[in-house]
C-alpha positions in Angstrom: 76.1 101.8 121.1 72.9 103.5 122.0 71.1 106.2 119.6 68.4 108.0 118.4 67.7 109.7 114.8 63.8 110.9 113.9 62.4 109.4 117.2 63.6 105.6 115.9 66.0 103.9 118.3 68.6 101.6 117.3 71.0 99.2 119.3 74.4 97.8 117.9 74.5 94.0 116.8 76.4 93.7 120.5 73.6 95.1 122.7 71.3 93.2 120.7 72.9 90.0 121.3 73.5 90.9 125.1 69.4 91.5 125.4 69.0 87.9 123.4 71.2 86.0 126.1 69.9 88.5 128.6 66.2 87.1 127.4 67.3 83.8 127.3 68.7 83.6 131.1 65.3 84.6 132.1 63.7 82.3 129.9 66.2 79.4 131.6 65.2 81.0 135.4 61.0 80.9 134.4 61.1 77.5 133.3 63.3 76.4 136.4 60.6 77.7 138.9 57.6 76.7 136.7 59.0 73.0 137.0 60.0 72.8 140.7 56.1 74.7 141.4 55.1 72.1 139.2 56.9 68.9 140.0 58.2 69.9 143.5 56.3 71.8 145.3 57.9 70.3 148.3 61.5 72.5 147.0 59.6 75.5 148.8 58.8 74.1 152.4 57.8 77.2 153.4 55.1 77.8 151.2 51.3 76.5 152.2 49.3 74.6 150.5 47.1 77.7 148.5 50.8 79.5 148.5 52.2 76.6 145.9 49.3 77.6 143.8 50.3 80.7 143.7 53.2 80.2 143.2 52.8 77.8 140.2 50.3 80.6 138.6 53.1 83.1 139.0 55.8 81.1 137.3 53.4 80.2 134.6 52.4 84.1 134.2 56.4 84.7 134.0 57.2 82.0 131.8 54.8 83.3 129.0 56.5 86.8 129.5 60.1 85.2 129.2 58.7 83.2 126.2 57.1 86.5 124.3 60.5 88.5 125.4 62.9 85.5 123.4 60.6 85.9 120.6 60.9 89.7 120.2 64.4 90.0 120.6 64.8 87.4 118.1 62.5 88.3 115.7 61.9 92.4 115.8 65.0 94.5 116.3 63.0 97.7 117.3 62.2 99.6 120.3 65.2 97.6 122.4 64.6 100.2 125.4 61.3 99.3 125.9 61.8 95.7 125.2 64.7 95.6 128.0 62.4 98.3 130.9 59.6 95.8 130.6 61.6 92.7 131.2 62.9 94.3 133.9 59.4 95.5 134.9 58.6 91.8 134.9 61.4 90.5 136.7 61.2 93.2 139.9 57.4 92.5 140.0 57.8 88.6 139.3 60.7 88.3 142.1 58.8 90.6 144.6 55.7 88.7 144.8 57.4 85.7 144.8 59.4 87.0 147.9 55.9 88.0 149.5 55.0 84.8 149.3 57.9 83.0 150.4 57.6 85.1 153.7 60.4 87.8 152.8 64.1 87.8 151.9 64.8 85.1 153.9 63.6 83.0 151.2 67.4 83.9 149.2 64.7 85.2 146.3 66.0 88.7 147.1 69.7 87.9 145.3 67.8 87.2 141.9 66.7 90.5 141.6 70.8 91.6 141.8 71.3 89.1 139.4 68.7 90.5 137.0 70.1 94.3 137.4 73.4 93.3 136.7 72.5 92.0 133.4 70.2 94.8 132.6 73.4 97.0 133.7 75.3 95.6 130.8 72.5 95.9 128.1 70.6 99.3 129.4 71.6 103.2 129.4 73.2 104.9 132.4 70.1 107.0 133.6 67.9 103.6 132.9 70.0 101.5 134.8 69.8 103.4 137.8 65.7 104.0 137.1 66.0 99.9 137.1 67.7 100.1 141.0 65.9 102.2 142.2 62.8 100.2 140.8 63.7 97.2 142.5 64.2 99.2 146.1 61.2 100.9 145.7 59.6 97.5 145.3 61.5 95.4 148.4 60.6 98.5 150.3 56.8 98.4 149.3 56.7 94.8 150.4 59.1 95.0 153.2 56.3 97.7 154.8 53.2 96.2 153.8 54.3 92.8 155.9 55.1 95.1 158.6 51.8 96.7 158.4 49.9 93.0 158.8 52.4 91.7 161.1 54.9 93.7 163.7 57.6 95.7 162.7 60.6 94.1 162.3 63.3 96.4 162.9 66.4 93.7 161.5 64.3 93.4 158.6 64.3 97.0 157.2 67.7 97.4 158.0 68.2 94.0 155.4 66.2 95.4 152.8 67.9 98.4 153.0 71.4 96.8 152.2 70.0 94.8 149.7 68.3 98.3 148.2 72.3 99.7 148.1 73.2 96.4 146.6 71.0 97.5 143.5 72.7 100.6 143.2 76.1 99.0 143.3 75.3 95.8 140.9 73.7 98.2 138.5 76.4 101.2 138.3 79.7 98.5 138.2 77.3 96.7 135.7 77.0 99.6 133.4 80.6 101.3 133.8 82.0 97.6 133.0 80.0 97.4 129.8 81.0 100.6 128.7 84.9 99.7 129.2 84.1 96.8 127.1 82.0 98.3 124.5 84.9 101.2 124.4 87.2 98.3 123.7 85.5 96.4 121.6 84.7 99.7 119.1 88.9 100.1 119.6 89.1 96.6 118.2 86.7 96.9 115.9 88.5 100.1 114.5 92.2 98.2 114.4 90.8 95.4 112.5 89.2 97.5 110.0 92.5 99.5 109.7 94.5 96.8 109.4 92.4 94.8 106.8 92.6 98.1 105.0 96.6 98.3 105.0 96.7 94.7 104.2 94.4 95.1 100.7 96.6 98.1 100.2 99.9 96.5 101.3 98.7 93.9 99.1 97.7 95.6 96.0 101.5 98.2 96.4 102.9 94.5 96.0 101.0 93.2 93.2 101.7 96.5 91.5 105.2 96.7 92.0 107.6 96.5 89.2 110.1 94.9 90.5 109.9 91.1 92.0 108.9 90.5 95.5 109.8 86.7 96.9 109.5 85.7 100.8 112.0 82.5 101.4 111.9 80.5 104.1 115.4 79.5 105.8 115.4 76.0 103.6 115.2 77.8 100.7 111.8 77.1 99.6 109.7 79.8 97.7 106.7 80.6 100.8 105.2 84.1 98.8 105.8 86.2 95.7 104.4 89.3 94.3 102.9 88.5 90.2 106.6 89.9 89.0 108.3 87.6 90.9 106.2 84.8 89.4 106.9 85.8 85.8 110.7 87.0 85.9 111.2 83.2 87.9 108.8 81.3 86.3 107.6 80.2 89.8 104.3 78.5 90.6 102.3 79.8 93.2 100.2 77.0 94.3 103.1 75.3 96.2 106.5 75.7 98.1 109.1 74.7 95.8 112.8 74.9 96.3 114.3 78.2 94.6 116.9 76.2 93.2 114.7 74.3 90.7 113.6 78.0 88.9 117.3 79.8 89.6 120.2 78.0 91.0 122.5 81.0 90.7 119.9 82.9 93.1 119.8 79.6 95.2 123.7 80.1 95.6 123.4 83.3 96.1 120.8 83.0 99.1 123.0 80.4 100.7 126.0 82.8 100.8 123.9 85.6 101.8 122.7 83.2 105.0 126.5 82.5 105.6 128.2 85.8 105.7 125.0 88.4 106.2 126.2 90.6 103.2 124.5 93.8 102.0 126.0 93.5 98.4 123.7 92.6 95.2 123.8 89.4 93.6 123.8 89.2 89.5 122.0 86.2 88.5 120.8 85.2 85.1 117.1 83.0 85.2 116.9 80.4 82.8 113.1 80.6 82.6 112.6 83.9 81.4 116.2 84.4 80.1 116.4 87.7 82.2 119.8 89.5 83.8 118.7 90.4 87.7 119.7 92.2 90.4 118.7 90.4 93.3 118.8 91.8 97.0 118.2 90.0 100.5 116.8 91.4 103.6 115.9 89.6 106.8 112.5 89.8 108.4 111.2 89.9 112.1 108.9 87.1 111.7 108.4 84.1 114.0 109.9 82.2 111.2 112.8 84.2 110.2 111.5 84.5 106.5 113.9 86.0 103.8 112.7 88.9 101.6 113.9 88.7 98.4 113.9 91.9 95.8 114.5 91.4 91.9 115.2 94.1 89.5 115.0 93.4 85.8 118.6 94.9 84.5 117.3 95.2 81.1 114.5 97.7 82.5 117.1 99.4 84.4 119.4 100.1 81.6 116.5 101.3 80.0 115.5 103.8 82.3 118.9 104.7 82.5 119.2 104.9 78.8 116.2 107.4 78.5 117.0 109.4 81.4 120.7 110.1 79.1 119.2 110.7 76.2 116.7 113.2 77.6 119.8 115.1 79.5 121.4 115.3 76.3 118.4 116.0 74.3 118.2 119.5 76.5 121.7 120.1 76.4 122.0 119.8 72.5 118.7 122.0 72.2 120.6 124.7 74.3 123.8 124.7 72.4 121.4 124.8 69.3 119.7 128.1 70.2 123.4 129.7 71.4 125.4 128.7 68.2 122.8 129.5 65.8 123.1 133.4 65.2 127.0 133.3 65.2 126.7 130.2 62.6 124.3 132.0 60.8 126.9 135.3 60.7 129.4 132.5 59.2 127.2 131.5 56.4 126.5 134.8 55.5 130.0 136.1 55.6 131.0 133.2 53.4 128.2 133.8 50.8 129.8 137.6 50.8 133.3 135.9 49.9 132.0 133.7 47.0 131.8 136.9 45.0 135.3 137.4 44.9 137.3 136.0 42.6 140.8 134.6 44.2 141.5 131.6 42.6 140.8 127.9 42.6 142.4 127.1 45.8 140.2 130.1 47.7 137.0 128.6 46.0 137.9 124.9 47.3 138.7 126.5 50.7 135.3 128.6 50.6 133.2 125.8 49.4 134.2 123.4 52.1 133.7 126.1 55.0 129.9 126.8 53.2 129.3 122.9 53.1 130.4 122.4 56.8 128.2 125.6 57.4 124.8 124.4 56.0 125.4 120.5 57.6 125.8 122.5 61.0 122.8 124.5 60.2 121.0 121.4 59.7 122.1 119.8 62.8 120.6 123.1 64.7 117.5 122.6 62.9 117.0 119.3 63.3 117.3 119.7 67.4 115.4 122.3 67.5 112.9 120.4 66.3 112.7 118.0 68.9 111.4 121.1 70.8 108.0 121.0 69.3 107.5 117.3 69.4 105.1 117.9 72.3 103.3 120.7 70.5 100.8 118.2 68.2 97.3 118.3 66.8 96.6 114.9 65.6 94.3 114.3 62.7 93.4 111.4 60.1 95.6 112.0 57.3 94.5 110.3 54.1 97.6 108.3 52.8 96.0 108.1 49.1 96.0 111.4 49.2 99.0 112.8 51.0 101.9 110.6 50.3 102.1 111.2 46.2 102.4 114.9 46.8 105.0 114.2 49.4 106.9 111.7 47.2 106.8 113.7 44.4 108.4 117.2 46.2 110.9 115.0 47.6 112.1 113.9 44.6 111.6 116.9 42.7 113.8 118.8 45.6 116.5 116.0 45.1 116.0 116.0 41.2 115.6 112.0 41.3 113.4 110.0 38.8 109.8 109.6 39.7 110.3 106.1 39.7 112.9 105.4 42.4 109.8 105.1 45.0 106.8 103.2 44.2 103.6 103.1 46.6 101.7 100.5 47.2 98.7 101.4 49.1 96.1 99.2 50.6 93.1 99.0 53.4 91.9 102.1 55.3 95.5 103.7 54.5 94.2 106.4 57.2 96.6 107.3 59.8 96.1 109.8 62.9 99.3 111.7 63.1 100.2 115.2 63.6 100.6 117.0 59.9 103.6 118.8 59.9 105.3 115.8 62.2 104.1 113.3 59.3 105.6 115.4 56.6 108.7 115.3 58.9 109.2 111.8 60.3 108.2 110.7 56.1 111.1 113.1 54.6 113.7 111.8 57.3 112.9 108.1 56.5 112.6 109.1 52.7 116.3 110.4 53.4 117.7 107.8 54.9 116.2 105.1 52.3 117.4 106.7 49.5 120.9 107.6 51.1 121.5 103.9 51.2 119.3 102.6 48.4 120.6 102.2 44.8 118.8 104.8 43.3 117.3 102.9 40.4 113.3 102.3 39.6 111.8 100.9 42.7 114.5 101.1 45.1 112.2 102.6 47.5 109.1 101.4 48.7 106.0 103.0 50.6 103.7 100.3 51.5 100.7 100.7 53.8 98.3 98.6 54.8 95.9 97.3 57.7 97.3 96.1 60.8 96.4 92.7 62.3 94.7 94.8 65.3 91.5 96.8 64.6 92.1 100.7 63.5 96.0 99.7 63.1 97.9 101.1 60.1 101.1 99.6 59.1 103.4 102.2 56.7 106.8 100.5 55.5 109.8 101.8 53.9 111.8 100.0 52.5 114.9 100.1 50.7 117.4 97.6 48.4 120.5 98.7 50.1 122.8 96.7 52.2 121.0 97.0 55.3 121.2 97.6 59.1 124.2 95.1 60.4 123.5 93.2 63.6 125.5 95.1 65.7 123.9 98.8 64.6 120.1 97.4 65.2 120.6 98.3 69.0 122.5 101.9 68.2 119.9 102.9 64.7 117.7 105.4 66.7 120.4 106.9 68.8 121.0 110.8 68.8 124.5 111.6 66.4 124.9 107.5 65.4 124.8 107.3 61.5 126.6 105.1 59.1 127.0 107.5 56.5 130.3 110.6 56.5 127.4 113.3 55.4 124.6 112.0 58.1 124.2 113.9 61.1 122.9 111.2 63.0 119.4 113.0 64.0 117.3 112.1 61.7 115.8 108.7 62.6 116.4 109.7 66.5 114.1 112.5 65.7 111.7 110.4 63.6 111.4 107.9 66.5 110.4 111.1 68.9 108.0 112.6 66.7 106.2 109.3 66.4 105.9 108.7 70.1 104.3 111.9 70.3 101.9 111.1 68.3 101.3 107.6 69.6 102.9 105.7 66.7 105.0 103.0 66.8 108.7 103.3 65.1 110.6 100.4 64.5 113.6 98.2 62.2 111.2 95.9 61.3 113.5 93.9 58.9 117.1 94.7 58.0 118.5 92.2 55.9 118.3 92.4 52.6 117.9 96.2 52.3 116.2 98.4 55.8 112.1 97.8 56.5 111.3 101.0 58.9 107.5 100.3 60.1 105.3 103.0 60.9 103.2 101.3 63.4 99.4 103.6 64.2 96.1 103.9 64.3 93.3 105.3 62.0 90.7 106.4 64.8 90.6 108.3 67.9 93.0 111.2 67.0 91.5 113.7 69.4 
C-alpha cells in the first residue's frame, strides 16, 4: 500500500519489488534497442542513414536512464512516486520519438508504450495511472499532428492514434483495478498467516502447558507428537518415532482394541517407566493421515484433587455444625457445672462426670474447627526460635504439670522461621500434644530440633517422639480430618496443624515414623511480607 505521513511517502516491500522488476523490464527493452541500433541497424529498414544515428543516440540516452532508474530502486527506497512518473516520463517520450522516427505507428513501436502503462498500472496510484494515459495520448497525438502539419493529413491515421489513445486508458485502469484485487488478496493472506502462526504458538504453548499428556499416534502405532507431560509420564523420546508398545504395552493393547471396536470407554493402564496409574482416552482426527489423539490423566493427581475438593466440603460443613451446636453445648456444660454442687451419691457423680468430660472433648472439637476459619487471616513474621520455643515448652508443660525435662531443644543455624504468631503457638501445641500423647513421658521423650535446611533461608523444626510410631498403613490417613489412633483424640489436631502451615507457606510432613514419629516443620527465614 500507498501512504503519506509528515510529507514522506512510503511504498510496501510489494510495490517496491513490482517498481524493481518494473525497472528491470525497461532496463532489458533499452539494452535490446541500443544493441540492434548498434549491431543491426539493418533491423529498422525504414530508417535512413542519419535516422540510425538517431536512433542509436536515443537508445543510448534511454539506456543511461533505465541504468540510473535500476540503481535507485535498488539502492534508495524514497520518493517511489516520483521515481515511477519519471520512468514513465522517459518511456512516453523515449517511445514517441522513436515512433517519429520510424515514420509513425506503423513501425508496431506504438504497442510498447501499452506495454509500459500496464506495468506502471500495477505499481502506480489510481489518479497517476490515468495522468500516465492520458500522458502517452497527449504525446501520440502531438506527434501524430505535427507529421500531418509537414506532410498531408492523413485521415486513417488519426483515427489509429485515436484507438491506440483509448487503448491507454483501458491497459492502465484494468492494470490498476487488477493490482488492487491482488494487493487486497495478498494483505488477506498476509493477515491469515499471521493469525494462524499466532494460534499455532498459542495452540502450542495450551499444549506444552497442559497437565495432562497429549500423544498423536499414527495408525501403526508409532508415537508421531507428544506434549512435555506425555514425554515424562511415558518416558518417551522425542527425537524419533518409536512404537508405543516399547514405553507401555498395556496402552499399546489398549490402542489396538480401540482401532478394532471404535469404543468411547477409558482405558486403565499402568506405565512401567514412571510407575504411574493412567487414564487414557482415544479420539480420531481428520487429518490426511488419520492420526490418533491420545489423552493421559495421572490417577494419582486425580484422586488428589478429588481428595481436596472432599475435604474442603467437609471442612465447611463441620465449621457450620460448629457455630450451630456451640451455644446449646455450651448451655450443657453449664447446666452440668450447676449439678456438680449437689450431693446425690457416687453413682450421680460418675454419671455427671462422664457427661462434663464428653462436654469439654465436644467443646474442643468446636474449637478446634473453628479454627480452621482463621487459617487464611495471617500476618507472617520472623519468629526467633531461641527465643520463642522455651516459653512455649515451658507453659505446655506447666499446663499439663509434666517434668521440664520430658522435652529437650536442640537448637541450631539461623533457627528463624516466618510464620504467623498465634498459628505457630497453635500448630507447636498440637504437635507438642500429639508427641507426648504417644511418647513415654520420661526425660527426653520429646524432641525439638531446628536447624538449617539444605536450601538457602530454609528452616527445618522436628519433633520427635520415642513412642511406637506411625504404622505403614496410617502414614497415608495421619493428617486426615477426625482419623486419630488414640480413644481421647479428636482427630483435628494434626489435620489442622497441616492447614495452618500451608497458610503460612510451610511445609508439614511424617518425615520418619519408625522408631517413635519425626513431624518436620519445613520453612523459610526470609521474605515473610
Amino acid at each position: 500500500m500507498i501512504s503519506a505521513t509528515l510529507g514522506v511517502e512510503h511504498f510496501s516491500a510489494t510495490h517496491w519489488k513490482s517498481l524493481r522488476y518494473f525497472n528491470l523490464y525497461r532496463f532489458v527493452v533499452a539494452t535490446l534497442l541500443f544493441t540492434s541500433a548498434l549491431l543491426y541497424p539493418s533491423a529498422f529498414p525504414i530508417l535512413s542513414p542519419n535516422q540510425s544515428l538517431q536512433h542509436l543516440a536515443l537508445a543510448s540516452v534511454y539506456l543511461l536512464s533505465t541504468t540510473l532508474a535500476v540503481l535507485l530502486a535498488f539502492r534508495h527506497r524514497w520518493h517511489a512516486r516520483m521515481q515511477l512518473t519519471a520512468s514513465v516520463f522517459v518511456d512516453v517520450l523515449v517511445m514517441t520519438l522513436l515512433i517519429h522516427i520510424g515514420g509513425g505507428l506503423d513501425s508496431g513501436l506504438g504497442a510498447m508504450l501499452l506495454v509500459t502503462l500496464a506495468g506502471a498500472g500495477l505499481v502506480g496510484e489510481g489518479r497517476l495511472v490515468l495522468f500516465y494515459a492520458a500522458m502517452a495520448t497527449l504525446a501520440l497525438l502531438f506527434e501524430h499532428s505535427y507529421r500531418a502539419l509537414q506532410h498531408d493529413i492523413d485521415v486513417a491515421g488519426f483515427f489509429h492514434a485515436g484507438l491506440f489513445s483509448a487503448g491507454f486508458f483501458a491497459v492502465a485502469v484494468s492494470a490498476r483495478l487488477l493490482a488492487r484485487r491482488v494487493i487486497a488478496n495478498e494483505a488477506l493472506a498476509l493477515q491469515r498467516g499471521v493469525d494462524l502462526n499466532n494460534q499455532t504458538l498459542i495452540s502450542q504453548r495450551v499444549i506444552e502447558e497442559m497437565q495432562d499428556g497429549v500423544v498423536v499416534l499414527r495408525r501403526d502405532g508409532r508415537v508421531k507428537q507428544c506434549n512435555p507431560r506425555a514425554r515424562q509420564v511415558l518416558g518417551l523420546d522425542s527425537s524419533r518415532e518409536d512404537l508405543l508398545a516399547e514405553y507401555s504395552p498395556e496402552l499399546a493393547l489398549g490402542f489396538v482394541e480401540w482401532c478394532r471396536s471404535g469404543s468411547d470407554d477409558v482405558v486403565l493402564v499402568h506405565v512401567p517407566a514412571s510407575g504411574m496409574q493412567l487414564r487414557a482416552r482415544f479420539a480420531p482426527t481428520e487429518s490426511s493421515e488419520s492420526d490418533v489423539l491420545v489423552f493421559l490423566e495421572d490417577l494419582g493427581r486425580l484422586q488428589e484433587q478429588a481428595q481436596q475438593l472432599k475435604l474442603a466440603a467437609l471442612g465447611r460443613l463441620t465449621a457450620n455444625i460448629a457455630h450451630e451446636i456451640r451455644n446449646p453445648l455450651s448451655a450443657i456444660s453449664h447446666a452440668g457445672e450447676l449439678l456438680r454442687e449437689e450431693r446425690r451419691g457416687e453413682t450421680y457423680e460418675r454419671l455427671l462426670r462422664i457427661m462434663l468430660d464428653n462436654t469439654r472433648r465436644l467443646e474442643r472439637i468446636v474449637s478446634d474447627v473453628l479454627e480452621l476459619g482463621r487459617r487464611d487471616r495471617t500476618y507472617r513474621e520472623l519468629i526467633d526460635l531461641r527465643a520463642t520455643l522455651p516459653l512455649l515448652v515451658e507453659e505446655y508443660l506447666a499446663k499439663e504439670a509434666l517434668s521440664a525435662d520430658v522435652v529437650r531443644l536442640e537448637l541450631s543455624g539461623v533457627a528463624a522461621l516466618c510464620f504467623d504468631r498465634s498459628h505457630f503457638h497453635q500448630v507447636l501445641g498440637n504437635l507438642l500434644g500429639n508427641a507426648l500423647r504417644h511418647s513415654q513421658r520420661m526425660a527426653g521423650s520429646v524432641r525439638l530440633v531446628a536447624c538449617d535446611g539444605k536450601a538457602d533461608a530454609q528452616v527445618e523444626l522436628h519433633v520427635i517422639d520415642d513412642g511406637e510410631g506411625v504404622g505403614e498403613g496410617q502414614r497415608e490417613h495421619i493428617f486426615e480430618p477426625f482419623f486419630t489412633t488414640h480413644h481421647r483424640g479428636t482427630g483435628l489436631g494434626l489435620y489442622i496443624a497441616r492447614e495452618l502451615c500451608d497458610a503460612n507457606a510451610t511445609l508439614l510432613e511424617l518425615h520418619a515414623s519408625r522408631p517413635g514419629a519425626d513431624f518436620r516443620l519445613l520453612g523459610r527465614s526470609s521474605g515473610c511480607h
